[in-house]
KOLBA-887985 format. One record per atom (N, C-alpha, C): residue number from 1; residue in one letter; chain; atom name; z negated, y negated, x negated. Coordinates in Angstrom, 1 decimal, padded with zeros to 4 digits. Example, Ala and Ser with C-alpha at 12.3 -4.5 7.8 and 13.67 -1.06 7.14 Angstrom:
<drengus>
    i  aa  ch  at      pz      py      px
    1   A   A   N  -007.8   005.7  -013.2
    1   A   A  CA  -007.8   004.5  -012.3
    1   A   A   C  -007.8   003.3  -013.2
    2   S   A   N  -007.1   002.2  -012.8
    2   S   A  CA  -007.1   001.1  -013.7
    2   S   A   C  -007.9   000.0  -012.9
</drengus>
This chain:
<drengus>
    i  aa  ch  at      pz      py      px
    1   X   A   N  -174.5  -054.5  -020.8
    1   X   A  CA  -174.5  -055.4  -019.7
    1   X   A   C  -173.2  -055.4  -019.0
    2   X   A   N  -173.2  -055.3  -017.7
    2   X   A  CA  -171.5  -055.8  -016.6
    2   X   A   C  -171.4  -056.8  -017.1
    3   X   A   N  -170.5  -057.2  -016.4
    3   X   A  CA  -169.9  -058.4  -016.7
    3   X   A   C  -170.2  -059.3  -015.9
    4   X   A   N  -170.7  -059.1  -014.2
    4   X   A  CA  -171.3  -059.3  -013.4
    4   X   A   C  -172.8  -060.1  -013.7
    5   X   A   N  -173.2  -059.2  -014.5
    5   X   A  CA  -174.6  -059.5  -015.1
    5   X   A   C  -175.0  -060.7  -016.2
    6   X   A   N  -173.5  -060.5  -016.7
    6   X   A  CA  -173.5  -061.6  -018.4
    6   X   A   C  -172.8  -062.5  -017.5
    7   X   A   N  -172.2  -062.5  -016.3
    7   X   A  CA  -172.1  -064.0  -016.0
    7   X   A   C  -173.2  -064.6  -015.0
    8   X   A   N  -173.9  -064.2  -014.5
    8   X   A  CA  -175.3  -064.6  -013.7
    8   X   A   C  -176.1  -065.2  -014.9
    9   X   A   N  -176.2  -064.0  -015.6
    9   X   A  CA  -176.9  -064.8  -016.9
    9   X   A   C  -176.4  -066.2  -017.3
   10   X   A   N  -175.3  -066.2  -017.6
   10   X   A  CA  -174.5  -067.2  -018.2
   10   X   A   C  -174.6  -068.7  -016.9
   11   X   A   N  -174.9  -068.8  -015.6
   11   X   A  CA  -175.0  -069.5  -014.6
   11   X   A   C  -176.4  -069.9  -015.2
   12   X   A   N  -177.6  -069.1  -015.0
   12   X   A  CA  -178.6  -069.2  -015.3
   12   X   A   C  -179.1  -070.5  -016.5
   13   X   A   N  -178.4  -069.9  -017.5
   13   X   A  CA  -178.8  -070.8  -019.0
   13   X   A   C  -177.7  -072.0  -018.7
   14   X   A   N  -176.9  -071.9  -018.3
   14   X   A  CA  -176.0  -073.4  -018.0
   14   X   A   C  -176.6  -073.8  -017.1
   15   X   A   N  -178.0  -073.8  -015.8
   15   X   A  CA  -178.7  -074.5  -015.4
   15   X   A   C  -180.1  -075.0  -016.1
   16   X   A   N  -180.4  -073.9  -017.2
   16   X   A  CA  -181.6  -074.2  -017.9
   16   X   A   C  -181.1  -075.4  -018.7
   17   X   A   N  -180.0  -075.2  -019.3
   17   X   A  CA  -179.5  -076.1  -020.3
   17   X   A   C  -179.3  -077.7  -019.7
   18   X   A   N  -179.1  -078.0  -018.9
   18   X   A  CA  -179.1  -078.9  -017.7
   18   X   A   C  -179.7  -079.5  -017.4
   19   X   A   N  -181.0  -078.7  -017.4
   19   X   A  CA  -182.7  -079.2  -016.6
   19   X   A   C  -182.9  -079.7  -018.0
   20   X   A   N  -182.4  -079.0  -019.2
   20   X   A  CA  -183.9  -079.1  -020.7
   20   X   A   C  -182.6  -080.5  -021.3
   21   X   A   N  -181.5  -080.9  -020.7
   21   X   A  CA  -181.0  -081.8  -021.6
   21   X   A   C  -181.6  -083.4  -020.4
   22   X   A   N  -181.9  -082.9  -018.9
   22   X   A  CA  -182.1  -084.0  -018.2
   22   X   A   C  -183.4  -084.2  -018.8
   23   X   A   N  -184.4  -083.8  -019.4
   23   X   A  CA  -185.5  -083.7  -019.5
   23   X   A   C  -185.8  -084.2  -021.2
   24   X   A   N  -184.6  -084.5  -022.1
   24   X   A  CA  -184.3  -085.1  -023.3
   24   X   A   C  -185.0  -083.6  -024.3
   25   X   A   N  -184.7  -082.8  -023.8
   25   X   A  CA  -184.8  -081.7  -024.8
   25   X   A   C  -183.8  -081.4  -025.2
   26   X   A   N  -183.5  -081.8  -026.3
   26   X   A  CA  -181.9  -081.8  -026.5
   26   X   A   C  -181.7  -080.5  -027.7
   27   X   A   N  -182.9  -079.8  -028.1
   27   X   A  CA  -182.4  -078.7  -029.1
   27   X   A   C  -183.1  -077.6  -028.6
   28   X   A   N  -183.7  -077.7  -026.8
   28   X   A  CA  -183.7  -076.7  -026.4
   28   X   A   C  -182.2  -076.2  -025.7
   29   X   A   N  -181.7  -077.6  -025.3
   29   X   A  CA  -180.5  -077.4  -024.5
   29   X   A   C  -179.2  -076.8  -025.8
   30   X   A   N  -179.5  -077.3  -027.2
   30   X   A  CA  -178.7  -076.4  -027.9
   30   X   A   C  -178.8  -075.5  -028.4
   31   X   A   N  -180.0  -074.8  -028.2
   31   X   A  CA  -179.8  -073.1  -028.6
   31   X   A   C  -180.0  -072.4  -027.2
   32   X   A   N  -179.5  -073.2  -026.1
   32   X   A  CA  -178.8  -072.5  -024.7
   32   X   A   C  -177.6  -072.6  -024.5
   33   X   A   N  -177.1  -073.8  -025.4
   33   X   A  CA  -176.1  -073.7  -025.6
   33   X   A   C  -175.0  -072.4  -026.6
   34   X   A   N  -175.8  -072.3  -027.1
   34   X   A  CA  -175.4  -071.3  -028.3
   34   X   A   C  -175.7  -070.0  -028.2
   35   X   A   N  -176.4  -069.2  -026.9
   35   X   A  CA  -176.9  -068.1  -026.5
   35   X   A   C  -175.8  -067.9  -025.3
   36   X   A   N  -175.4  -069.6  -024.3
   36   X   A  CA  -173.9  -069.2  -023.5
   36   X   A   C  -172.5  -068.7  -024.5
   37   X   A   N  -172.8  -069.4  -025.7
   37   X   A  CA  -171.3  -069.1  -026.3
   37   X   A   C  -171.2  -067.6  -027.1
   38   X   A   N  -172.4  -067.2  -027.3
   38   X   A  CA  -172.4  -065.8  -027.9
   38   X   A   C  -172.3  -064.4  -027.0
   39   X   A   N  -172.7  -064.9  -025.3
   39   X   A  CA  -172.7  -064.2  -023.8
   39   X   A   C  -170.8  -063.8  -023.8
   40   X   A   N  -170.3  -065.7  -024.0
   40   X   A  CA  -168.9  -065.5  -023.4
   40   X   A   C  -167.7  -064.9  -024.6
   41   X   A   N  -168.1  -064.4  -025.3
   41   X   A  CA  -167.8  -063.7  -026.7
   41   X   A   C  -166.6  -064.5  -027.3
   42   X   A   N  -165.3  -063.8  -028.1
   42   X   A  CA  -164.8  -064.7  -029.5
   42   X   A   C  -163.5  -065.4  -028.5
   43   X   A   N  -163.2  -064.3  -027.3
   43   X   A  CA  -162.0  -065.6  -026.3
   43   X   A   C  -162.6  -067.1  -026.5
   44   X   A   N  -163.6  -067.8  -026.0
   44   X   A  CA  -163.8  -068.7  -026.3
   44   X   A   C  -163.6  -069.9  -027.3
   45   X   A   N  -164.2  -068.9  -028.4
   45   X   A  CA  -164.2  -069.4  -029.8
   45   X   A   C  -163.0  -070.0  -030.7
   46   X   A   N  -163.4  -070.8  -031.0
   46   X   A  CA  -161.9  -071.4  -032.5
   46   X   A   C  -162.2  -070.2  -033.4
   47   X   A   N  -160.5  -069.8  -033.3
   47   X   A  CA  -160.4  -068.8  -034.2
   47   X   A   C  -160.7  -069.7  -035.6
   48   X   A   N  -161.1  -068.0  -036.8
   48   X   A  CA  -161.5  -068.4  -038.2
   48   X   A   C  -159.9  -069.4  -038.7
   49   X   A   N  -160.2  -070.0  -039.9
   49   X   A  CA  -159.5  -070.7  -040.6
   49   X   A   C  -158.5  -069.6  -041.1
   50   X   A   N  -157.3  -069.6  -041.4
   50   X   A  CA  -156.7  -068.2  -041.8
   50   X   A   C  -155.5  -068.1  -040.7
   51   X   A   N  -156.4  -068.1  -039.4
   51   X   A  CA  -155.7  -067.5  -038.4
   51   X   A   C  -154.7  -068.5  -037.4
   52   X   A   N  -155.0  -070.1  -037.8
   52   X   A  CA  -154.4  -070.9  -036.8
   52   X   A   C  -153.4  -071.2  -037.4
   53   X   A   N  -152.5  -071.9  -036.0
   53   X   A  CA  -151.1  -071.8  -036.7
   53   X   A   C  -149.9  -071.2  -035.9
   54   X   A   N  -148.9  -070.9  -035.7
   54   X   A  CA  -147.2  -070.3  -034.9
   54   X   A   C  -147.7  -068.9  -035.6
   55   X   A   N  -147.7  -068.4  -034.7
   55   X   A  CA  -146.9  -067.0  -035.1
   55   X   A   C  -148.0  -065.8  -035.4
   56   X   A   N  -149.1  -066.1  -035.5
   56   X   A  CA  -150.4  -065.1  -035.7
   56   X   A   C  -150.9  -064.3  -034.4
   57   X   A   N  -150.4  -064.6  -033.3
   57   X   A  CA  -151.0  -063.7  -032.2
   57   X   A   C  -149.6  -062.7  -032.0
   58   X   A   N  -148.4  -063.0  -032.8
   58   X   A  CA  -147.0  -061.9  -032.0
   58   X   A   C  -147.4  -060.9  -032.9
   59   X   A   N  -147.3  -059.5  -031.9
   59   X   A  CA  -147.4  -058.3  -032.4
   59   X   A   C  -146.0  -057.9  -033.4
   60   X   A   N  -146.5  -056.9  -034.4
   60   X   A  CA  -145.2  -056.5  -035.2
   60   X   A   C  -144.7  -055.3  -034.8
   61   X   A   N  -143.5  -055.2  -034.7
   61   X   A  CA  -142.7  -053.9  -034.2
   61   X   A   C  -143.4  -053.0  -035.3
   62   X   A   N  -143.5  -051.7  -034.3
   62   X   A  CA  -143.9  -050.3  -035.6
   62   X   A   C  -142.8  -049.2  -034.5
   63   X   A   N  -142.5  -048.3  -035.7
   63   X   A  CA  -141.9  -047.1  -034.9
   63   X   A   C  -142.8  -046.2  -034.0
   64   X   A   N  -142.4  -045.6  -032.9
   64   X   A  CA  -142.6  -044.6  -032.0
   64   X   A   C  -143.7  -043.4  -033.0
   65   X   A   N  -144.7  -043.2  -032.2
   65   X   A  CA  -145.7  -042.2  -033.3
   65   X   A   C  -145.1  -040.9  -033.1
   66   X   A   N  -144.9  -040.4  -034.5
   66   X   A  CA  -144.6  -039.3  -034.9
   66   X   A   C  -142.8  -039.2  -035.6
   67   X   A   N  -142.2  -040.6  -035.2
   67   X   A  CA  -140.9  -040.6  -035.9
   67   X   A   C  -141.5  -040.8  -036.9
   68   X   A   N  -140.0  -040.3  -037.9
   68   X   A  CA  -139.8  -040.2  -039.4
   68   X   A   C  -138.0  -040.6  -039.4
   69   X   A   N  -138.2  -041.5  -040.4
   69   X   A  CA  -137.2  -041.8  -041.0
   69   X   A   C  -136.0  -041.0  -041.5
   70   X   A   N  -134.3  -041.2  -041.1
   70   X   A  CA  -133.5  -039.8  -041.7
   70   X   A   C  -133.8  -039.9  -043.0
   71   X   A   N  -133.3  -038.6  -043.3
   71   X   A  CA  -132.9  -038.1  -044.2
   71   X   A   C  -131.5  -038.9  -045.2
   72   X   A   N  -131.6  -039.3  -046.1
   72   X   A  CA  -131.1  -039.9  -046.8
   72   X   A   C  -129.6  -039.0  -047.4
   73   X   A   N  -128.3  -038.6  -047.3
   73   X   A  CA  -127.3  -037.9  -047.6
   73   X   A   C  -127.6  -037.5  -048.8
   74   X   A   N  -126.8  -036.3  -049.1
   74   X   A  CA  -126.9  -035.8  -050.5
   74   X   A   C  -125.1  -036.3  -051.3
   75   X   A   N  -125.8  -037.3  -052.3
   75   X   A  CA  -124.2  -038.0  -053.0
   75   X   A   C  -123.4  -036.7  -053.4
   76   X   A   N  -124.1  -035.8  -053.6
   76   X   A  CA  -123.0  -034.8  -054.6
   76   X   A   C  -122.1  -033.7  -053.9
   77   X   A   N  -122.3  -034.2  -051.7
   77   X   A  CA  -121.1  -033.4  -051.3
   77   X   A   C  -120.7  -034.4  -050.6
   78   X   A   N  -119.3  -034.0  -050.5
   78   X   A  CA  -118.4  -034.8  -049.7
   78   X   A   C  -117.7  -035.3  -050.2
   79   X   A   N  -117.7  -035.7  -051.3
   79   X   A  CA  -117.4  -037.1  -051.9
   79   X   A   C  -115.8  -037.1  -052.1
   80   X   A   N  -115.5  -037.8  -051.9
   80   X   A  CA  -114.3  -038.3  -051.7
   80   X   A   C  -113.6  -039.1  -052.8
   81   X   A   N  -112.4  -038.4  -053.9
   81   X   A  CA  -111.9  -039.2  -054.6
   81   X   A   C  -111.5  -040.6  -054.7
   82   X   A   N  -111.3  -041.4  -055.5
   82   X   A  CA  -111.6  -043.0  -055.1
   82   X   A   C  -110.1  -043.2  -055.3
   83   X   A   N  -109.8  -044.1  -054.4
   83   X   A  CA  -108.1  -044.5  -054.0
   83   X   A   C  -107.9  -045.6  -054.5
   84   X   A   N  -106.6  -045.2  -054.9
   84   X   A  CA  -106.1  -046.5  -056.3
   84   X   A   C  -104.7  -046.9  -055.8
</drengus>
């Protein structure tokens, strides 16, 4: 479906839901309710338990794809007598 289309739909059941709650159908008007919230996907939604809270939506730095880390020195040249 566009998006064009999931939201006409979505107009649609937010008037059906409307008519069936003026009308005291109140558990037709909630599984239209529940067919809009599944149209407007998880943006909507309270995130899972786990996830609420400071700091869960910042992305974590990663290196550039395909670096690699140097090379670590070799101790056994260079080395330099120790000063006394």
């Amino acid at each position: 479906m566009s998006s064009q289309s999931i939201h006409r739909r979505i107009i649609e059941l937010e008037a059906q839901m409307a008519a069936a709650a003026a009308s005291d159908d109140f558990e037709r008007a909630a599984r239209l309710r529940d067919q809009i919230a599944d149209l407007k996907g998880p943006a909507v939604r309270k995130p899972p338990p786990g996830q609420m809270g400071l700091g869960t939506n910042i992305p974590v730095a990663e290196p550039p794809e395909g670096w690699k880390p140097p090379r670590k020195p070799d101790l056994m040249t260079n080395v330099k007598g120790r000063k006394r």
